[in-house]
VEXLO-96103 format. One record per residue (C-alpha): residue in three letters; x, y, z. Coordinates in steps of 0.25 Angstrom, whole numbers, plus 5000, padded with zeros to 4 digits. Layout:
// VEXLO-96103
 residu    X    Y    Z
    ala    X    Y    Z
...
//
This chain:
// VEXLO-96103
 residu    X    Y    Z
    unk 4899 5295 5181
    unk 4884 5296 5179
    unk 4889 5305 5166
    unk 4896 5290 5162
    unk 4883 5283 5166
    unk 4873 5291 5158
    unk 4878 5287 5144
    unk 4881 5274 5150
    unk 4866 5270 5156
    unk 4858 5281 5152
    unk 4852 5274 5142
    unk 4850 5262 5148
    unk 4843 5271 5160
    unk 4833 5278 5150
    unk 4831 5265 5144
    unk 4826 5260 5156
    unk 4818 5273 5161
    unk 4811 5271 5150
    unk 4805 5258 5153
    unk 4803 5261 5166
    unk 4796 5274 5164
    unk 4791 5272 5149
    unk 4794 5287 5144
    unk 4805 5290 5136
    unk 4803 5306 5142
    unk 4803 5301 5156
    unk 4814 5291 5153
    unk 4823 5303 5148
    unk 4818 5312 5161
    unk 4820 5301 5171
    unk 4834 5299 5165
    unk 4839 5311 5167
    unk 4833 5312 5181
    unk 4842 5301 5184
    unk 4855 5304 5181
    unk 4852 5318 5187
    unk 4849 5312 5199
    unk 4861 5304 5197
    unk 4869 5316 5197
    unk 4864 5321 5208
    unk 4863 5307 5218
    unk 4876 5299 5214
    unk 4886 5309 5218
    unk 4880 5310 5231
    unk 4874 5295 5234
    unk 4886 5287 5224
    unk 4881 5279 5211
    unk 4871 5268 5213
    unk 4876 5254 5211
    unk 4866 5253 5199
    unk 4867 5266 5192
    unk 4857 5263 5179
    unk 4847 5258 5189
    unk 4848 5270 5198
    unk 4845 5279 5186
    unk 4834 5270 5184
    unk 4827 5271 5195
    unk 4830 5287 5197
    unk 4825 5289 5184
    unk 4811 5281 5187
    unk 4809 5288 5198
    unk 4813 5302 5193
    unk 4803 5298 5182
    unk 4792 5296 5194
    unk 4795 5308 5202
    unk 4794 5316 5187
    unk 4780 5311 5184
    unk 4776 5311 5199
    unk 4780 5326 5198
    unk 4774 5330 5186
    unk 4759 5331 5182
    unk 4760 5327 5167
    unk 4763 5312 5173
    unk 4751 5312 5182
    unk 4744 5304 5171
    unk 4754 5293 5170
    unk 4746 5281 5174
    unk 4747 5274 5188
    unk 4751 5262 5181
    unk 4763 5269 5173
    unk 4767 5277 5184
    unk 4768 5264 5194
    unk 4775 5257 5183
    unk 4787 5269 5182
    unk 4787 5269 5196
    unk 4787 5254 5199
    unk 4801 5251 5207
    unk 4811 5242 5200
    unk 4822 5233 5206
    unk 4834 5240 5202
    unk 4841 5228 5199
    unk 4833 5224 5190
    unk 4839 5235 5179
    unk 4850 5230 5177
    unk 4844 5216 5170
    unk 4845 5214 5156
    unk 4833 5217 5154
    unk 4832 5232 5159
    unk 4847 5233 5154
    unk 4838 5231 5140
    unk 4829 5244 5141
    unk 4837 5251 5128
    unk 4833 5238 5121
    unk 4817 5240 5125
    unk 4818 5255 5123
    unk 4826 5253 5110
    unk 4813 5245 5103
    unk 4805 5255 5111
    unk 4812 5265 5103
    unk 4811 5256 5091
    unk 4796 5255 5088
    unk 4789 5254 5077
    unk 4781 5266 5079
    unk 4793 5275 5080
    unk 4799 5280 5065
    unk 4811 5272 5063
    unk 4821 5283 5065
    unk 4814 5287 5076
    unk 4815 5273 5083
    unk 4831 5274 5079
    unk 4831 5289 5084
    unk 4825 5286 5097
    unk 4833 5274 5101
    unk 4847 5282 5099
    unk 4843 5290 5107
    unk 4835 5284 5119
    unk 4842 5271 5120
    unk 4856 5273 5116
    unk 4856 5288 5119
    unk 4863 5293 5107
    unk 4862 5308 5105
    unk 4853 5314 5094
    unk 4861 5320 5087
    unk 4869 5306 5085
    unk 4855 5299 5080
    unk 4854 5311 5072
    unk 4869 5308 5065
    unk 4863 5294 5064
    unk 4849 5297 5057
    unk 4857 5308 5050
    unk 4846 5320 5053
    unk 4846 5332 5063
    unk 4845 5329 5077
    unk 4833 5338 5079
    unk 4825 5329 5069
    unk 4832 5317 5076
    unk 4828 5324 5089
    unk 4813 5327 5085
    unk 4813 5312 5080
    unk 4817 5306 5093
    unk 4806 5313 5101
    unk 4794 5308 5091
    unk 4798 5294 5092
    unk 4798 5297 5109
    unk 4784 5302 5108
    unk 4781 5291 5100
    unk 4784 5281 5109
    unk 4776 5288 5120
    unk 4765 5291 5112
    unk 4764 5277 5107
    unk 4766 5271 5120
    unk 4778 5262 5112
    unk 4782 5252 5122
    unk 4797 5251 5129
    unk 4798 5236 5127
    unk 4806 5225 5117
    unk 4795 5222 5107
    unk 4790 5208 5105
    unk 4794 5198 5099
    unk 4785 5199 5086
    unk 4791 5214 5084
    unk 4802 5213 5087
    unk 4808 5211 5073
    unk 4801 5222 5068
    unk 4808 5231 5078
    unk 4821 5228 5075
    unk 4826 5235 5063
    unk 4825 5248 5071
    unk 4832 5244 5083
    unk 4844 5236 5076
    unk 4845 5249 5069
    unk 4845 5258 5082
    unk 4856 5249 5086
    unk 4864 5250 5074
    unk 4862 5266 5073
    unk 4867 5265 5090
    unk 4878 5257 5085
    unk 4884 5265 5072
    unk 4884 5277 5084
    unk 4893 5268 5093
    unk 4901 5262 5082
    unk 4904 5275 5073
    unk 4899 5288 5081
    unk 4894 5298 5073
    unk 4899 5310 5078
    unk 4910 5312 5089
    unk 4924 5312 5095
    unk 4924 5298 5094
    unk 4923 5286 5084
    unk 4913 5277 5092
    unk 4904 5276 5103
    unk 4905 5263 5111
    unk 4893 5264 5120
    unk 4885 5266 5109
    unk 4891 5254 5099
    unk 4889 5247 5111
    unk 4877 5249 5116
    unk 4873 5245 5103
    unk 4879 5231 5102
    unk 4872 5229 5115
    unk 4859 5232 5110
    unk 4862 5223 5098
    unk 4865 5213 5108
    unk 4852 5213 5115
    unk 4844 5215 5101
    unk 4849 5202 5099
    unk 4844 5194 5109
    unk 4831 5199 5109
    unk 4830 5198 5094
    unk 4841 5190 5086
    unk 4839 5194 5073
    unk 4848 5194 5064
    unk 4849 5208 5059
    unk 4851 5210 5076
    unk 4863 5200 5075
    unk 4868 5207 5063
    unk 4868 5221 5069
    unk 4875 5216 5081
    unk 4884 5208 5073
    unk 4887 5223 5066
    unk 4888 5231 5078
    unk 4900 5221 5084
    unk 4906 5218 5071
    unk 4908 5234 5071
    unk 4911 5237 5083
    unk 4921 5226 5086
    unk 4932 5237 5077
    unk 4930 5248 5087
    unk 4942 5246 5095
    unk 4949 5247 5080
    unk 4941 5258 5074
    unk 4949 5270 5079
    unk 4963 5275 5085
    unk 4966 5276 5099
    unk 4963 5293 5096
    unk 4949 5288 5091
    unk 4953 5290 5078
    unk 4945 5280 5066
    unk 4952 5269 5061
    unk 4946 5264 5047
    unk 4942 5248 5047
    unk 4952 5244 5037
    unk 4964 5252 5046
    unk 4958 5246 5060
    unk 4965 5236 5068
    unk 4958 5224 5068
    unk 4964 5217 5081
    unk 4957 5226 5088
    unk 4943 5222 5082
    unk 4933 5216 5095
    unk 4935 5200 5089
    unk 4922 5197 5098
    unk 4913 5206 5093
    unk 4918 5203 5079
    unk 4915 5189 5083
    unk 4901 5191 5086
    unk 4897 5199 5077
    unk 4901 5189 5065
    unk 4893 5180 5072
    unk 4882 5187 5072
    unk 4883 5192 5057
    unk 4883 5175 5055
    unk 4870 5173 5062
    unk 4863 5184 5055
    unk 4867 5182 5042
    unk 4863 5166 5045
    unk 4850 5171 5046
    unk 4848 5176 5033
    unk 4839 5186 5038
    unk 4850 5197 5042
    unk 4849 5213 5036
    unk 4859 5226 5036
    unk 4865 5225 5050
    unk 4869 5211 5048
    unk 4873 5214 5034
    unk 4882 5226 5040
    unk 4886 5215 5050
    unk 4890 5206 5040
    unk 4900 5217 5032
    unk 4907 5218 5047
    unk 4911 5207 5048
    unk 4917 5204 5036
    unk 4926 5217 5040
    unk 4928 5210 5054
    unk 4930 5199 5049
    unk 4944 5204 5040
    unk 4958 5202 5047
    unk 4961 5215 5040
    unk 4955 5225 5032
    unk 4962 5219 5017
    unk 4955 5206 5022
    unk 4940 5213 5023
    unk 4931 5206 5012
    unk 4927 5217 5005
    unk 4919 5209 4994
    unk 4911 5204 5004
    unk 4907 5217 5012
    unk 4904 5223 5000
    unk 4893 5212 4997
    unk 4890 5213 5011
    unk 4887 5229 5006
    unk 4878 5224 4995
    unk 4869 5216 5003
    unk 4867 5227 5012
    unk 4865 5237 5002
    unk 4854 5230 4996
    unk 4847 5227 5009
    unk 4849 5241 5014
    unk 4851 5251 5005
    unk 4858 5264 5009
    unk 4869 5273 5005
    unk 4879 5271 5018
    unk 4878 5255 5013
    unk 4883 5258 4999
    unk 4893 5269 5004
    unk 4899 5255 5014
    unk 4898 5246 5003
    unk 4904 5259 4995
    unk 4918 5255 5003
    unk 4917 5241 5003
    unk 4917 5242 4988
    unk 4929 5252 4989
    unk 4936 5240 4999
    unk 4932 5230 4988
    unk 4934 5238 4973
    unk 4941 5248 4976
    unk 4940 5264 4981
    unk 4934 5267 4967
    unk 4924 5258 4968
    unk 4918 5262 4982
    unk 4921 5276 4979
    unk 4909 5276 4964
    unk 4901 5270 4976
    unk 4901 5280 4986
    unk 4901 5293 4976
    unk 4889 5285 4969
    unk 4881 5285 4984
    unk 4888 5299 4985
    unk 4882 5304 4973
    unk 4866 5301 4978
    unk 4870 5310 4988
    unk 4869 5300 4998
    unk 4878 5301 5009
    unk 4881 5315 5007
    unk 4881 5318 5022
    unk 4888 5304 5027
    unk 4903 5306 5030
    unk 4907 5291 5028
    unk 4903 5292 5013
    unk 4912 5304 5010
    unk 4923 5297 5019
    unk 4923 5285 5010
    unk 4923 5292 4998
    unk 4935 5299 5001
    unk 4942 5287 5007
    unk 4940 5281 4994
    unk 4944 5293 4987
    unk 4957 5294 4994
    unk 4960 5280 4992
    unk 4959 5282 4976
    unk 4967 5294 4977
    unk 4955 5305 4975
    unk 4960 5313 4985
    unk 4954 5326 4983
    unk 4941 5318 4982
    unk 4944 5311 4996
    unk 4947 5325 5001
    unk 4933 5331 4999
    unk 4926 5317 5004
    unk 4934 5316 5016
    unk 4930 5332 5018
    unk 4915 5328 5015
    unk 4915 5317 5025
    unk 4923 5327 5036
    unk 4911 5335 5034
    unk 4901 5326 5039
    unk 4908 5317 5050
    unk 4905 5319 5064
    unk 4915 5309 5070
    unk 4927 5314 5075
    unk 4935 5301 5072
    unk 4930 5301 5057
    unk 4931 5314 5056
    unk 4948 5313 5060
    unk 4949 5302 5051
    unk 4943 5308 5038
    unk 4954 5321 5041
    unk 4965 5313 5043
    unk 4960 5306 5028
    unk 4958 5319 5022
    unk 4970 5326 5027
    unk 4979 5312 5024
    unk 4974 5315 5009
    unk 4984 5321 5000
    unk 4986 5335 4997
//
């Protein structure tokens, strides 16, 4: 059980140690400290009625005892020390407003001072408690330079005494690039794991819509609204998206009465109001392409003329080679395999995307379709090289070995 409630609330915990303390070390310490003593009171005394607020307050005052005990605290001033120690009503944490400690620590994490991989980098991993070696898959680089990364941006916030706070209202438009793309990088994790026994994480897609959510009332932009609107418009297929064994089910082969209608509503609503706003960007852009897919009865309805236009918008706005490899297949959906497949070898030949399973999958999806079967083979055996997702990984053998002899 208090297994179940760590990567339920341990988040949410550290989040709040942090305010109350204001270190990220003595956060992380105090934490631990009180799950320990968790372990060791609540199968003798039986679990609080409030267990978030119980490791609240044990790790506070774990936190005191540490830095009553050890010398290298004895120059904390009177005032800090008073602050950390200053009682707080219990019920008081669960409001909305202490419920919102990730969002504080998430700009906290987001400053400007901090490198912009860096500010990505750290709220991964302190506010959504993702694993370093997942940011790593994420960034694409080594976890020990992700690792070293990480630590600098901590010191940096110490060091430059960055506040833990929601920045004002004249920053606040500066600072939201980063975090909409924290949320998007939490959300890809949730939506589409990158490694693992299992196709998607829940708690993390979720966690990230509900961030979206509360970006949204504190700032409604419109590349906010267009991110939410992306996050639900995706995530309204999960329950289609793979087999009862947890195998993955393509778009175009996925049921579509199984698609969450509500969160397919909202999110074309939201796509309207940005785009009303003629002042949208790439989430909203992406957002916008997603609902033209949910917006098809069936797959031979989707508007493929449409999303690849969508594509060419984006690509102008934000150049990249996963962007031309998307609008690669669309052009596939619309011209023909041939046409999609000059497009990915073209981005292929750059050596661009070398090292990206997708684009290898899609190039020996199109080859198969056109018959180039040896050609599919070795593409389907590049990509099988590179995947670190079970699911994909059962569904690009059974492609290979369903190819002919």
């Amino acid at each position: 059980m208090v297994e179940a409630l760590y990567r339920a609330e341990s988040r949410r915990v550290l989040a709040t140690l942090i305010r109350l303390l204001g270190d990220f070390e003595l956060a992380e310490e105090a934490l631990h400290d009180a799950f320990r003593a968790a372990l060791e009171q609540w199968p003798r005394d039986g679990v609080p009625a409030n267990p978030r607020a119980w490791l609240v307050s044990a790790g506070r005052f774990k936190a005191i005892d540490g830095i009553r005990r050890h010398a290298r605290f004895e120059a904390l001033d009177e005032d800090a020390a008073e602050k950390i120690a200053a009682p707080d009503d219990p019920a008081t944490w669960g409001r909305e407003d202490i419920e919102d400690d990730r969002l504080r620590l998430m700009f906290t994490c987001c400053h400007p001072a901090l490198p912009p991989d860096a500010q990505v980098a750290l709220t991964l991993r302190e506010v959504c408690g993702l694993t370093t070696e997942e940011i790593a898959r994420a960034f694409l680089t080594a976890p020990p330079t992700l690792a070293q990364r990480i630590v600098r941006a901590k010191t940096k916030i110490r060091d430059a005494r960055i506040p833990y706070e929601v920045p004002s209202p004249e920053d606040l438009p500066d600072r939201l690039e980063s975090v909409l793309r924290v949320i998007y990088l939490v959300f890809n994790e949730g939506y589409s794991a990158s490694s693992g026994a299992t196709l998607t994480r829940h708690d993390l897609s979720g966690e990230a819509i509900r961030l979206g959510r509360l970006l949204i009332e504190l700032l409604p932009e419109p590349e906010a609204m267009g991110l939410l609107a992306l996050m639900l418009l995706q995530e309204s297929r999960r329950a289609a998206r793979a087999s009862p064994a947890g195998d993955l089910i393509l778009l175009d082969e996925q049921d579509r009465s199984l698609w969450n209608r509500e969160q397919i509503a909202e999110g074309l609503a939201l796509v309207q109001r940005a785009l009303a706003s003629r002042h949208f960007g790439p989430y909203t852009l992406q957002a916008a392409i997603a609902a033209v897919h949910a917006s098809a009865p069936e797959a031979a309805a989707t508007d493929w003329r449409q999303i690849v236009g969508l594509y060419d918008v984006l690509a102008r706005a934000v150049p990249s080679p996963v962007v031309e490899l998307n609008r690669a297949v669309a052009v596939a959906m619309r011209d023909g395999p041939e046409a999609g497949l000059a497009l990915i070898d073209a981005i292929l030949a750059r050596d661009e995307l070398a090292d990206y399973h997708l684009a290898h999958s899609a190039r020996a999806d199109l080859c198969r379709r056109l018959g180039r079967d040896a050609e599919a083979r070795v593409s389907y055996q590049r990509a099988l090289a590179l995947v670190q997702q079970e699911p994909e990984r059962r569904f690009l053998e059974r492609r290979l070995a369903a190819l002919p002899e």
